[in-house]
C-alpha positions, 0 to 999 in steps of 0.5 A: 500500500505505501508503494502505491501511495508513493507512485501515486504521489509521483505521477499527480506531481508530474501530471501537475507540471503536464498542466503548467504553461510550458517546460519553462515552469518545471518546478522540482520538490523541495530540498537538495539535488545533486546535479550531474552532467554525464556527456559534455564536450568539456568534462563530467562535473556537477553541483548541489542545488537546494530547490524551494518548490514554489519559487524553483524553475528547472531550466532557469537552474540547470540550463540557462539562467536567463532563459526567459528573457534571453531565449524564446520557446520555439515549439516546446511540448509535453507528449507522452511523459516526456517534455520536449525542449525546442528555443532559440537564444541570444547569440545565435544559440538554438536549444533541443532537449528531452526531459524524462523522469519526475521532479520528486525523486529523479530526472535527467536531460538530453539535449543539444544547443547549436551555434554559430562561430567564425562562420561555421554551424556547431552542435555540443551534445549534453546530458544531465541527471537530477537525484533528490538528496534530502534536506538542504544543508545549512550551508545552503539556501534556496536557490542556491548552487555548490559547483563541484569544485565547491564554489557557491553560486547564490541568486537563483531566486532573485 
């Protein structure tokens, strides 16, 4: 009975995030996350953010801090479990991804953000988990992120 209380509690939150505007109001449960890039051009590296549900924006956390002033949602969607991330952003930037999993316990992205440089058209390919870890430490308030190499980063919720 208490497994299907706790599938349940994880399917009405993820169908409450179904119901939100877009992919740029993923709210994610309370408390820590540890973050890890899994497949990046440059190296693996990750952080801990300490979420506050009501105030949190998973794409504003993890992908780009601005994105709602600085890129434009070109046709995201929510199909089958999965959202599906499709913008355009300053500098020429053009970002796809895939987001599956929930936002109590555990996720993970796939995406690609294209660009332009000395005239020729790239794409770096980049993958990203998210694991809830229990209660923010003291250390560590809402909105904020503990890089890997424990440089802190404040400000999210601003």
């Amino acid at each position: 009975m208490k497994t299907n209380v706790f599938f349940l509690l994880i399917f009405v939150s993820f169908c409450a995030n179904a119901n939100h505007e877009g992919i740029t109001d993923l709210k994610r449960a309370s408390g820590l996350w540890k973050i890890l890039i899994t497949d990046t051009p440059l190296f693996p590296a990750g952080w801990y953010f300490c979420a506050l549900h009501e105030k949190d924006n998973l794409i504003h956390t993890d992908l780009w801090r601005d994105f709602d002033k600085e890129c434009d949602d070109t046709g995201s969607s929510y199909r089958n479990g999965i959202y599906y991330l499709n913008a355009s952003c300053e500098g020429g930037f053009e970002m796809k991804g895939e987001l599956s999993g929930n936002l109590t316990t555990a996720y993970s992205f796939k995406g690609t953000a294209s660009y332009v440089h000395e005239n020729e058209r790239h794409t770096d390919y980049y993958a990203l988990t998210g694991k809830y870890a229990g209660e923010c430490p003291a250390d560590l308030s809402p909105g904020s992120k503990r890089m890997h190499n424990k440089m802190l980063i404040e400000g999210f919720y601003e």
